[in-house]
Every structure is written in C-alpha cells, then in structure tokens.
N, C-alpha and C positions, 0 to 999 in steps of 0.2 A: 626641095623648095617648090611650095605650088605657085602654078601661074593662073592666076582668073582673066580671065573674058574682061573686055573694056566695058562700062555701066553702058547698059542699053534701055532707054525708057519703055520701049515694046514688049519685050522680054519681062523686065521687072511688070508693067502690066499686065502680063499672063502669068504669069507668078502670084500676084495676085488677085487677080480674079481667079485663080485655080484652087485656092485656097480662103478666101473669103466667104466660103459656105460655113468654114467649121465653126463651132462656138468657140468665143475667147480667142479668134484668128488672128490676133495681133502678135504674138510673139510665134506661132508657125510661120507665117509668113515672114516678120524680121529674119527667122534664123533661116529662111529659105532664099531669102536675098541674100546676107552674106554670104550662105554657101556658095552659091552661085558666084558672086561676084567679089568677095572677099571683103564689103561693107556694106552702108546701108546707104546708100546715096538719098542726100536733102531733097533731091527732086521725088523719092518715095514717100517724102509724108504726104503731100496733096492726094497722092492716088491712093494710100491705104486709106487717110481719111475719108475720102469720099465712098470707098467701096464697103467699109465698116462703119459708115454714119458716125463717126468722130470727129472731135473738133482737133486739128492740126497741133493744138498744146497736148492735147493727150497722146497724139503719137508719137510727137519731140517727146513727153515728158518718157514714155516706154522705152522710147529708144536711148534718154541717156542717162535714167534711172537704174538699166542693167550695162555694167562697164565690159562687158564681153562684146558687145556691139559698137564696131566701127563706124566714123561716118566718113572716112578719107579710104583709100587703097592702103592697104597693110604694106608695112614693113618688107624688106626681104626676105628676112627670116626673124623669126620669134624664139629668142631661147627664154622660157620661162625658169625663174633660179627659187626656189623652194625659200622662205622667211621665216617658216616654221621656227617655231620651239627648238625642237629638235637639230634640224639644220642650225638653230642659233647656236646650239651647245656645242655645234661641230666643225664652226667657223665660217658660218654665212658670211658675217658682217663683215670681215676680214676679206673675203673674196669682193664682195660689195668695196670696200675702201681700195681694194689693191686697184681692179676693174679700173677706176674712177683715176687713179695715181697714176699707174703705171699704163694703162691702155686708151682711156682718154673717153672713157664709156660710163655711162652716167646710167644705173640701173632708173627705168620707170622715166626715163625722157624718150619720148614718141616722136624721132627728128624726121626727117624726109624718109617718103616711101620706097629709095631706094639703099637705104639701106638697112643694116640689123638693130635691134633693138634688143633689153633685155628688160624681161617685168618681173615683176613679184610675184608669185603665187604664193599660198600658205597650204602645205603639205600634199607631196607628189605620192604620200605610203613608201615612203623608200628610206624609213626614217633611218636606219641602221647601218646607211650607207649614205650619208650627207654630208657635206653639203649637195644636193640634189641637181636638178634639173631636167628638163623638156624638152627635146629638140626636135622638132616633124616627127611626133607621138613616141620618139626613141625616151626611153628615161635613162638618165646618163647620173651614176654615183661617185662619190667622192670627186666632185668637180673641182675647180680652181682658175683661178681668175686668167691664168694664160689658155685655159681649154677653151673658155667662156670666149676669150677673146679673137680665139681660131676658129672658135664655130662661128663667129660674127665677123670673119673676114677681115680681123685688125690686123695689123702690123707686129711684129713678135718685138 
C-alpha cells in the first residue's frame, strides 16, 4: 500500500514551476503531482494556470477529461479487475455480481479514501488466465470475488 505526503501548496508550487518550462507541460506536470501526492488537489489549478498562461477551464477541463487523474486522496488500495472480452468469456461479470451479493463491494464506486475500491480496467494482457486483476503493480490470474474481497479487506 503506498502512503503520500499530505497536499502541500509549496511543494506542488515547485513541482511546477520545475516543469513549466516544457512544451505541452500540462499533463507532466498533472502526472507529477499525483505522483507525489496521490492526486491532483483543486488548489493546483490556479497555480498551473497561472504558470502555463491558461485559463483555469482548460486545466479543470485536462484534468477531468483524462480519468486516471484524481482530485480527492486515493483509496487505500486499488484492485483494478480486468472487463475485457476476454476476462468476459471467463466470468468477470459473475465476480463483479458475487463482489456486489455476497461482499457488499460495488465495483467503480470511489467511497471514502479510507478504504479499498475496486475499478474497471479493460485488459491487463493476462487474457488466458482471467478473470484478471492488479493489485500494487502484482497482476493476479484467475481471480474471484472472495480473493477480490480479501485483497480489499472485507469481511469473509
């Protein structure tokens, strides 16, 4: 599980202005705040607009135009579960409905930052072993909705 540093306005200021030189510095810079800090905090659109002469709609509109970009603190932990095709033919949806029945986990509901969440991706390449998933860069095959719900700290 990683832990980020609490949002610091100073910090994300040197972040960017350290990166405000490059051309098109809008999305290095996004994905150098979330590194940092595991999103993109609302008080970063004044200062990227200001330091990339943008108006504040175009840096909201970057930042929620690509869905990989938080604007709250993440989750505890992220298991991403594969949607694929593939993963369909090999009983995604069925993990997805068990999840939901029997554990009380609602795939693609983003609840409080303290606890796990579970998203959607569409195909992790592990097609021949799916239902899939992702778990802190681990790719984990042939899943199931009681794995899904121990990796996410539910109740058995």
């Amino acid at each position: 599980m990683v832990h980020y540093p609490a949002w610091d306005q100073d910090e994300a200021r040197s972040i960017v202005s350290g990166l405000s030189h490059l051309e098109g510095a809008t999305l290095p810079i996004l994905h150098a705040l979330q590194e940092e800090f595991g999103y993109v905090d609302p008080q970063a659109v004044p200062l990227i607009a200001e330091a990339l002469n943008l108006s504040r709609a175009d840096v909201h509109g970057t930042i929620s135009f690509y869905h990989d970009f938080r604007t709250a603190p993440p989750p505890r932990r992220i298991v991403k579960l594969c949607r694929a095709e593939a993963c369909q033919a090999l009983g995604c949806d069925t993990v997805v409905e068990e999840l939901a029945r029997e554990h009380g986990i609602v795939v693609d509901d983003h609840g409080a930052p303290d606890k796990a969440v579970v998203e959607t991706v569409y195909c992790l390449g592990n097609c021949a072993l799916g239902p899939s998933a992702l778990v802190e860069g681990e790719l984990l095959g042939r899943i199931d909705a009681d794995r899904i719900a121990s990796l996410c700290g539910a109740r058995q």
